[in-house]
C-alpha positions as CSV (number, residue, x, y, z in Angstrom):
1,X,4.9,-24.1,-14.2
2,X,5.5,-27.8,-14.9
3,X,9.1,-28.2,-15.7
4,X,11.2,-32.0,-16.1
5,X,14.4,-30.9,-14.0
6,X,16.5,-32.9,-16.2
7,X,15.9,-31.4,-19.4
8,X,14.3,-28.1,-18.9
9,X,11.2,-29.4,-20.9
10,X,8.0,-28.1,-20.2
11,X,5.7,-30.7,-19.1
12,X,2.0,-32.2,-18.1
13,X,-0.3,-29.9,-19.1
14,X,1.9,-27.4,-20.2
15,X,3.8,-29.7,-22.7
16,X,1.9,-27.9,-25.6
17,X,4.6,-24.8,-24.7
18,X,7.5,-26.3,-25.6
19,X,7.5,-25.5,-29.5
20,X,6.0,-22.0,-28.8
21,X,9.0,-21.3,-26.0
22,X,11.8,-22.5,-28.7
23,X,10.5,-20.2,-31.3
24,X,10.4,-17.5,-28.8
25,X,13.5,-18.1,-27.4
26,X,15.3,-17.9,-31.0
27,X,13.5,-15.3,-31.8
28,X,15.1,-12.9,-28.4
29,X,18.6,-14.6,-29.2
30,X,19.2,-14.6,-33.0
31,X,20.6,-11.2,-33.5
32,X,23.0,-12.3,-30.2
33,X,23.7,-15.8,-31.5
34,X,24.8,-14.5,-34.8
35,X,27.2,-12.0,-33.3
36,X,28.7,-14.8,-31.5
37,X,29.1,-16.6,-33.8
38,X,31.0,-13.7,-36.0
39,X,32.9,-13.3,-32.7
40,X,34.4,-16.7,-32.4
41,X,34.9,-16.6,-36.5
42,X,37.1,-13.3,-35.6
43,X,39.4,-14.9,-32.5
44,X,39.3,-18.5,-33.9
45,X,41.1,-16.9,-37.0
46,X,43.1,-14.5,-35.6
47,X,44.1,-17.6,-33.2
48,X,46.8,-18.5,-36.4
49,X,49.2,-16.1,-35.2
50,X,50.0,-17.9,-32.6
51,X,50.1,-21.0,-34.0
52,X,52.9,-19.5,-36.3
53,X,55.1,-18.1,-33.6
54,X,54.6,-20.4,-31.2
55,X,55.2,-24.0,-33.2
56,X,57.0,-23.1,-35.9
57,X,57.6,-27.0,-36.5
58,X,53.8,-27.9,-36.5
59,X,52.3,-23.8,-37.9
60,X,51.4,-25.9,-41.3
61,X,49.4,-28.6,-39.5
62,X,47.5,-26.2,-37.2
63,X,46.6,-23.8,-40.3
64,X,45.1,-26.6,-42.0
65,X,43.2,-27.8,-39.0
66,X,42.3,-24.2,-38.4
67,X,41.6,-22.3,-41.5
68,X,40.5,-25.7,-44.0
69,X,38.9,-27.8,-41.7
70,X,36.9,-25.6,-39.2
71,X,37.2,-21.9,-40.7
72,X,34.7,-23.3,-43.3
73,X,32.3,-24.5,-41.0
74,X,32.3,-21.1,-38.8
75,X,31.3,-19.6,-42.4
76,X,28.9,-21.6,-43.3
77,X,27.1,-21.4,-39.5
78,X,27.4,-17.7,-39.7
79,X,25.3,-17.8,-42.9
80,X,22.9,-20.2,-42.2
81,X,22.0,-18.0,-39.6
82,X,19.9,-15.7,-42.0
83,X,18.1,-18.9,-43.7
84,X,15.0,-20.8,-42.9
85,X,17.0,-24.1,-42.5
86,X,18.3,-22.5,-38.9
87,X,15.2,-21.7,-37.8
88,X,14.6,-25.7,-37.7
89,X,17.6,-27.0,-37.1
90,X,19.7,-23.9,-34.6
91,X,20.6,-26.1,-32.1
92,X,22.5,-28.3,-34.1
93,X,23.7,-26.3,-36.2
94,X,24.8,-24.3,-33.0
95,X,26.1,-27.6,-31.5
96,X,28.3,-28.3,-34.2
97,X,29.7,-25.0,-33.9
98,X,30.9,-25.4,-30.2
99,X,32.2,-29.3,-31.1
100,X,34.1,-28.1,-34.0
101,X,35.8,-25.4,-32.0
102,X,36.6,-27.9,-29.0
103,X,37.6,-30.7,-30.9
104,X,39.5,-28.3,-33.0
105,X,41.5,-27.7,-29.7
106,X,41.9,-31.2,-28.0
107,X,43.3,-31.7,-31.6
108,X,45.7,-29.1,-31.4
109,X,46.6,-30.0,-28.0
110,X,47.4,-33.3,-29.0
111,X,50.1,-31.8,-31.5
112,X,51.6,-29.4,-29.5
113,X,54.4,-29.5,-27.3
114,X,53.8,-27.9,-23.6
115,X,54.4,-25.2,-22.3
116,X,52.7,-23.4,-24.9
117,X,49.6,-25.5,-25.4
118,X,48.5,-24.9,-22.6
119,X,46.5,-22.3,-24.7
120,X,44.5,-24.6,-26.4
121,X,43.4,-25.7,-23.3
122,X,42.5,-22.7,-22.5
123,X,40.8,-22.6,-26.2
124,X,38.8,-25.5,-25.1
125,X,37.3,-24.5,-21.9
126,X,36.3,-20.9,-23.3
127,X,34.8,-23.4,-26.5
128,X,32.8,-25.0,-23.4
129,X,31.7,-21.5,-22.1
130,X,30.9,-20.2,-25.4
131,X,28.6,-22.8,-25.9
132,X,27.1,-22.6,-22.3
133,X,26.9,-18.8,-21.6
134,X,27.7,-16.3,-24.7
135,X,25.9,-18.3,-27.8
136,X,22.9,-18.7,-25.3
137,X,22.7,-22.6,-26.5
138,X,19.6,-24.5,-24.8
139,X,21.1,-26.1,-21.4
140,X,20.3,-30.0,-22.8
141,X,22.2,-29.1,-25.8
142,X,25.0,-26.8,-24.1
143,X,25.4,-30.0,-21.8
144,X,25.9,-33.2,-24.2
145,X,28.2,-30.6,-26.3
146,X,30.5,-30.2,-23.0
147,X,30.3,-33.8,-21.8
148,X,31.7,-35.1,-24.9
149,X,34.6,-32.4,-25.3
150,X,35.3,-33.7,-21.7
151,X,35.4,-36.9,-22.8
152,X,37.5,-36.0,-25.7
153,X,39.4,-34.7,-23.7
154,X,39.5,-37.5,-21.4
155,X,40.1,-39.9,-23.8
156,X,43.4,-37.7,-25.3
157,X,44.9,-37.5,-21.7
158,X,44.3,-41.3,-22.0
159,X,46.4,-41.4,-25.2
160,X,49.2,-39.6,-23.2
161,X,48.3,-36.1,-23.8
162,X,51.0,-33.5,-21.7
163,X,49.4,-29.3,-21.3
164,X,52.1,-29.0,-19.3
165,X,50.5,-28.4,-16.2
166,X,52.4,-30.9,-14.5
167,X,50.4,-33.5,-12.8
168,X,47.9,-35.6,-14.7
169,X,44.8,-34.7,-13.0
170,X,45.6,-30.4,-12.6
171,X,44.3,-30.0,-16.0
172,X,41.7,-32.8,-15.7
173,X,40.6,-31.0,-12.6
174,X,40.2,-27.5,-13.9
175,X,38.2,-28.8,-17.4
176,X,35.6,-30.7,-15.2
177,X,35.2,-27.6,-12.8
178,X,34.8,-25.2,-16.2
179,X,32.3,-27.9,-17.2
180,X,30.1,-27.9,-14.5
181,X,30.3,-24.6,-13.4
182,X,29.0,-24.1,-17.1
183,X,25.9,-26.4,-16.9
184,X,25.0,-24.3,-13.7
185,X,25.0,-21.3,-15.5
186,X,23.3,-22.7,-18.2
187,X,20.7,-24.7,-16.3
188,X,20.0,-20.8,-14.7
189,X,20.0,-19.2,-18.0
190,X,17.4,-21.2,-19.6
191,X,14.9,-22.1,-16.2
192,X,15.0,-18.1,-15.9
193,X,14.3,-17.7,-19.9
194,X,11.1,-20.8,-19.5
195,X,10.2,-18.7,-16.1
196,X,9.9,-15.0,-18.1
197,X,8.1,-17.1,-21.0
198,X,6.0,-18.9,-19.0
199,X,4.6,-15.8,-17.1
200,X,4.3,-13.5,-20.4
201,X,2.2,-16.3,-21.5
202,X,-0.3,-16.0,-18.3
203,X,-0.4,-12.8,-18.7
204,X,-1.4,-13.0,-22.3
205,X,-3.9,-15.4,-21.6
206,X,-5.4,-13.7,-18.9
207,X,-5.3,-10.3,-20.9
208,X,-7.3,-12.6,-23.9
209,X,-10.0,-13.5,-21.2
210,X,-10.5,-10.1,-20.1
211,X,-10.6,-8.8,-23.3
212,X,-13.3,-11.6,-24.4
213,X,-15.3,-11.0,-21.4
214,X,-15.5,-7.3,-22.3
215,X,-16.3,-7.8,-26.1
216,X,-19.4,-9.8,-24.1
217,X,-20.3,-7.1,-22.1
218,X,-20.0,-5.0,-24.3
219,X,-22.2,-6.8,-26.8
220,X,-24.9,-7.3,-23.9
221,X,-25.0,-3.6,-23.1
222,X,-25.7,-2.6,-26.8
223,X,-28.4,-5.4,-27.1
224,X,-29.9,-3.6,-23.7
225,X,-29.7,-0.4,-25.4
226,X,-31.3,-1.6,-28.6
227,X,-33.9,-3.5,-26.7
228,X,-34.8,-0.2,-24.1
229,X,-34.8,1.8,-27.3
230,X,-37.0,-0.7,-28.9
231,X,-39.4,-0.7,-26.0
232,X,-39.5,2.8,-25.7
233,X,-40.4,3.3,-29.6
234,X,-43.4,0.8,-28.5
235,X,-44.3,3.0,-26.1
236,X,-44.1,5.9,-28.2
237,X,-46.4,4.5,-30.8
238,X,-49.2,3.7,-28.4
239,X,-48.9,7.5,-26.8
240,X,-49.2,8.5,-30.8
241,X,-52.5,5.7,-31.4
242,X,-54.0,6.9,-27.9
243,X,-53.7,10.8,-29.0
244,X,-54.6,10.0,-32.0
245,X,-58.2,8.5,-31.5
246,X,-58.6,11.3,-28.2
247,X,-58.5,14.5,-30.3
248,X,-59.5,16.9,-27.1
249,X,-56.4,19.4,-27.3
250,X,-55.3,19.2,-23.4
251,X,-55.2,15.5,-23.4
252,X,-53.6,15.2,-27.0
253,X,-51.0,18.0,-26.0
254,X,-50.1,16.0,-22.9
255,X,-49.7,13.3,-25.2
256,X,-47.6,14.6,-27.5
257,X,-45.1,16.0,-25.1
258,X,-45.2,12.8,-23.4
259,X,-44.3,11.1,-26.5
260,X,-41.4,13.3,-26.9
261,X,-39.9,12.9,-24.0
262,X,-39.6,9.6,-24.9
263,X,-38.5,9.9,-27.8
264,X,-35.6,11.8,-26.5
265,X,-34.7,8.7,-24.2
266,X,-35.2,6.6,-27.3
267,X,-32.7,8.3,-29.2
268,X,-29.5,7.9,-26.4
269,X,-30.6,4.6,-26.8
270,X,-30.0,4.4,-30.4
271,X,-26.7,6.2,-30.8
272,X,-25.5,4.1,-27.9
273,X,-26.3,0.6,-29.9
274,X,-24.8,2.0,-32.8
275,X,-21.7,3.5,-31.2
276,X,-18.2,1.7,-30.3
277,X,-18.7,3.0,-27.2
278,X,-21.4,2.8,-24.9
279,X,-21.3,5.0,-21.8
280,X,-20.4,8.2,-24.1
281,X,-23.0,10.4,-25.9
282,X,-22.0,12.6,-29.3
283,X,-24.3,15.7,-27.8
284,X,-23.6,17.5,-31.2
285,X,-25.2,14.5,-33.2
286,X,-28.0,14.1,-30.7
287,X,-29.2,17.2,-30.5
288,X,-29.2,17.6,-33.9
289,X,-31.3,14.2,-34.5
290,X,-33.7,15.3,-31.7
291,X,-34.6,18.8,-33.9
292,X,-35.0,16.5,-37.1
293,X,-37.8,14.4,-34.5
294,X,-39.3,17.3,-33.0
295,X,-40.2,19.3,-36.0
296,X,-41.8,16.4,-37.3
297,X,-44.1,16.2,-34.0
298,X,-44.8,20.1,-33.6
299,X,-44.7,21.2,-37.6
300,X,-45.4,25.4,-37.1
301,X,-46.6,27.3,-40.0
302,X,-43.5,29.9,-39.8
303,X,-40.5,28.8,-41.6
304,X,-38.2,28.3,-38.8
305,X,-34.6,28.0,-39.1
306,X,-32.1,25.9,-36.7
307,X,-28.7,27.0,-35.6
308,X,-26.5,24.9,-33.4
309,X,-22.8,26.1,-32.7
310,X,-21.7,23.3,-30.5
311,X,-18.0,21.9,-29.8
312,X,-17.0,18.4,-30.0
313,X,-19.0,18.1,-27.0
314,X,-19.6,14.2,-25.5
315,X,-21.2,13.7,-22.5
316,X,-21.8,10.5,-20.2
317,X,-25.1,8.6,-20.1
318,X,-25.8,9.8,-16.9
319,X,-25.3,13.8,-18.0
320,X,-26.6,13.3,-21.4
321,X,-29.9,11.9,-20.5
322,X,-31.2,15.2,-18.5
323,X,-29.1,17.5,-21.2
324,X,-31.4,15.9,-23.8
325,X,-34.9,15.9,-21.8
326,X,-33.9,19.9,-21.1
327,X,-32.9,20.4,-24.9
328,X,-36.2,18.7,-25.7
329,X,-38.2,20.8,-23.3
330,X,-37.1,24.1,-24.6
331,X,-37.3,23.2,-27.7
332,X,-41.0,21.7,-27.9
333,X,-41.8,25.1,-26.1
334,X,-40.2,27.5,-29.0
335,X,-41.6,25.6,-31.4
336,X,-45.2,25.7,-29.7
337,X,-45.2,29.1,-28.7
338,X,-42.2,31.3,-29.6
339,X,-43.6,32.3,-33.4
340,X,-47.7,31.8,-32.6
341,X,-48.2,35.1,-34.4
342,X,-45.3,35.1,-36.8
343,X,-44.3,34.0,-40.6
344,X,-40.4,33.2,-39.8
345,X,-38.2,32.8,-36.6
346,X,-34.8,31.4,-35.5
347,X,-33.8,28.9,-32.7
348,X,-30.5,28.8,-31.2
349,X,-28.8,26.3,-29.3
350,X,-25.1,26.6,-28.1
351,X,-23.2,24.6,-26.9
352,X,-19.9,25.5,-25.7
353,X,-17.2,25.2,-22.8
354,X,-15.9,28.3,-21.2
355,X,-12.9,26.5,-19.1
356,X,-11.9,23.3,-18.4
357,X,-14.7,21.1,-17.0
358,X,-17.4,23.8,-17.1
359,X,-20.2,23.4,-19.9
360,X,-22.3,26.2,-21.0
361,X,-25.9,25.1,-22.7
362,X,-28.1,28.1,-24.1
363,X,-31.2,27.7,-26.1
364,X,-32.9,30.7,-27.3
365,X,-34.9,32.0,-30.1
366,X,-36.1,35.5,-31.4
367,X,-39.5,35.1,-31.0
368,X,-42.7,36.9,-29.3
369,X,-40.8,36.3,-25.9
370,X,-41.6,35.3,-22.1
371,X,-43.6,37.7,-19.4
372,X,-41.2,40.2,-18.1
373,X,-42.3,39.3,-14.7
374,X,-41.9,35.4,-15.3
375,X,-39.3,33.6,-12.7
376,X,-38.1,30.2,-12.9
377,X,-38.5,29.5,-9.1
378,X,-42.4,30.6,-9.2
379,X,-43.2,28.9,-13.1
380,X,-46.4,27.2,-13.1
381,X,-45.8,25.5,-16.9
382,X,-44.8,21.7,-16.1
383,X,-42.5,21.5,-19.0
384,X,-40.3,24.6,-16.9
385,X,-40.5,22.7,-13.8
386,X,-39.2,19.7,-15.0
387,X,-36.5,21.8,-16.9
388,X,-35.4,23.6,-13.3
389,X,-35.5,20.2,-11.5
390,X,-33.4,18.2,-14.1
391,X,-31.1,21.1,-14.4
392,X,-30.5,21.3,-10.5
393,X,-31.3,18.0,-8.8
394,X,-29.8,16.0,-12.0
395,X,-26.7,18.2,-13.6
396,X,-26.4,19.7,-10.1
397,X,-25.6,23.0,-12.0
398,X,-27.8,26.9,-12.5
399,X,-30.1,28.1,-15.0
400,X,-30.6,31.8,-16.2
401,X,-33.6,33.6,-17.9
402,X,-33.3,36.1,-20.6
403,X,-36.4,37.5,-22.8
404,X,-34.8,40.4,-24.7
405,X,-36.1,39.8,-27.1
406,X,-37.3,36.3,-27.5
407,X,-35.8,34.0,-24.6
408,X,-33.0,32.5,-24.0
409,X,-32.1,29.7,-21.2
410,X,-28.6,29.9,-20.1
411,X,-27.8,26.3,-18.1
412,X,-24.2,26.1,-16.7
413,X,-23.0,22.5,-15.5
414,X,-19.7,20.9,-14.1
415,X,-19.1,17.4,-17.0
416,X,-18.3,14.3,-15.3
417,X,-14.8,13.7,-15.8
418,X,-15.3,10.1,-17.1
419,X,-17.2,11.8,-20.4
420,X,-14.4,13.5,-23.1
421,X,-15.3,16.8,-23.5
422,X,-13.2,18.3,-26.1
């Protein structure tokens, strides 16, 4: 932080600061600069009692002073405060609010006989304070307002002035102490103020930077997503012009599953491009999008209806990626194989979370059913081996069998806790 120690400025290459710190600065201090300013309004007025009891020969004189010469002024500050004028001109304004109130004293010093004045004395130092401490005036302002009060008051000490403090330099002594001891606290005020400022700025800055560089990243991960899913839609189409001009059925079913596998991947892709976010997966939307695709690829003669009951289930990338190859699996296989021999069928896939952290996937149907004396450890199908492996090695969870009637896989997996799961 580059600071001139004389005025508080900021400087260098932080120079640009200085108009954003004094519109910062009002802005923390308005509500307490106003309320010190109705504060001073309230004891520089009620002050006239005093005046009245105290120098009955001179009450006239200091009423005039008090209430036609300065009162006004107070007012008028006061109300300016609520303007747009005092947002460009507070510190003037706010100086000619402390000198009015010192001169104002020096003045009625100057008229008073001691022992009493010594009050306006006292009037004038806290007018120093005020203008130092409580109306939280800038310390290069706060200072040139208290140096020439001290030298108003010099100069009426000069001119014979008596507080009544007996020797010439007591009272002298005491205003020059009040003085400085008020440019110290000043000078601490605002470096503290410029200090708080300065690092809130920093922080601001830096929190901008980050918050660019993750837009970026974020960009660059959707345009990787986009661009894999683009790839992967390449590859797709040359699995579909390769099974296309080899119409044997074992090579052209290989192809076809293979090309809906991919398909699968292709689709995580998309939602993740098209998402705000891009390490979460909608597993509702997806595997609802996936059906849509594979009816398209495996269109059976039965009518075949679809019935999903899933929560607002999302999953991370690194979840939803073997949840959809598994879902796509079971699928392709009901649709293939589960109503062969029949005019209509259902498929069913739930989705659901039984506690906290625990997710239940089932995917059944009520078609012709599996072997009765089919296990999942001894499968020979590919498509059911790649199922168990994804479900153990990749979601690290357990997988159930049930064919009564039709089948029905039951897949149980702990969700990362970085994915929302609701």
């Amino acid at each position: 932080m580059e600071l001139n120690r004389l005025t508080l400025a900021f400087s260098g290459e932080h120079a640009s600061l200085e108009d954003l710190f004094r519109n910062s600065y009002l802005r923390q201090n308005l509500n307490h600069m106003r309320l010190w300013h109705l504060l001073s309004m309230v004891a520089f007025g009620s002050a006239g009692f005093f005046d009245a009891t105290l120098f009955p020969d001179q009450w006239r004189t200091l009423w005039l002073l008090r209430y036609v010469c300065v009162m006004p002024l107070f007012t008028i500050s006061l109300l300016i405060t609520w303007t747009r004028i005092y947002r460009r001109t507070w510190q003037g304004l706010n100086m000619v609010h402390i000198l009015s109130t010192g001169t104002s004293s020096i003045v009625a010093l100057m008229l008073t006989q001691p022992p009493f004045n010594i009050l306006y004395l006292f009037s004038l130092i806290l007018s120093m304070l005020f203008g130092y401490a409580f109306v939280r005036e800038r310390f290069l302002y706060a200072s040139i307002c208290g140096t020439l009060l001290l030298s108003g008051f010099m100069a009426a000490k000069h001119l014979g002035l008596d507080s009544g403090l007996g020797k010439w330099s007591a009272d002298t002594y005491i205003v020059v102490v009040f003085h400085l001891l008020g440019m110290s606290i000043a000078y601490a005020m605002e470096y503290a103020a410029r200090k708080d400022f300065f690092l809130s700025w920093m922080l601001s800055r830096q929190n901008e930077k980050l918050m660019a560089s993750l837009k970026e990243k974020d960009l660059l991960l959707k345009e990787v997503h986009h661009r894999v899913k683009n790839n992967l839609q390449v590859v797709a189409s040359l699995l579909d012009m390769t099974r296309y001009r080899n119409r044997e059925m074992p090579a052209s079913s290989a192809l076809l599953g293979a090309r809906s596998k991919i398909q699968a991947m292709a689709l995580i892709h998309t939602q993740l491009y098209r998402k705000h976010s891009v390490d979460v997966i909608d597993m509702h939307k997806h595997i609802n999008d996936l059906y849509q695709n594979l009816r398209v690829l495996y269109p059976a003669g039965a009518q075949i209806r679809f019935h999903m009951d899933a929560d607002n289930t999302h999953l991370s990338v690194t979840q939803a990626l073997p949840c959809a190859l598994i879902v796509n699996e079971l699928l392709s296989n009901a649709l293939k194989h589960a109503f062969a021999d029949r005019n209509a069928g259902n498929i069913y896939i739930s989705l659901k979370q039984p506690r906290v952290g625990k997710l239940h996937l089932c995917v059944s149907d009520d078609g012709c059913g599996l072997p009765t004396e089919m296990r999942l450890d001894k499968v020979n199908s590919l498509g059911l081996k790649l199922v168990r492996i994804l479900v153990v090695e990749q979601l690290e969870g357990t997988m159930r069998l049930e064919s009564n009637p039709g089948a029905a896989f039951h897949i149980y997996f702990r969700v990362n806790p970085m994915a929302a799961v609701n």
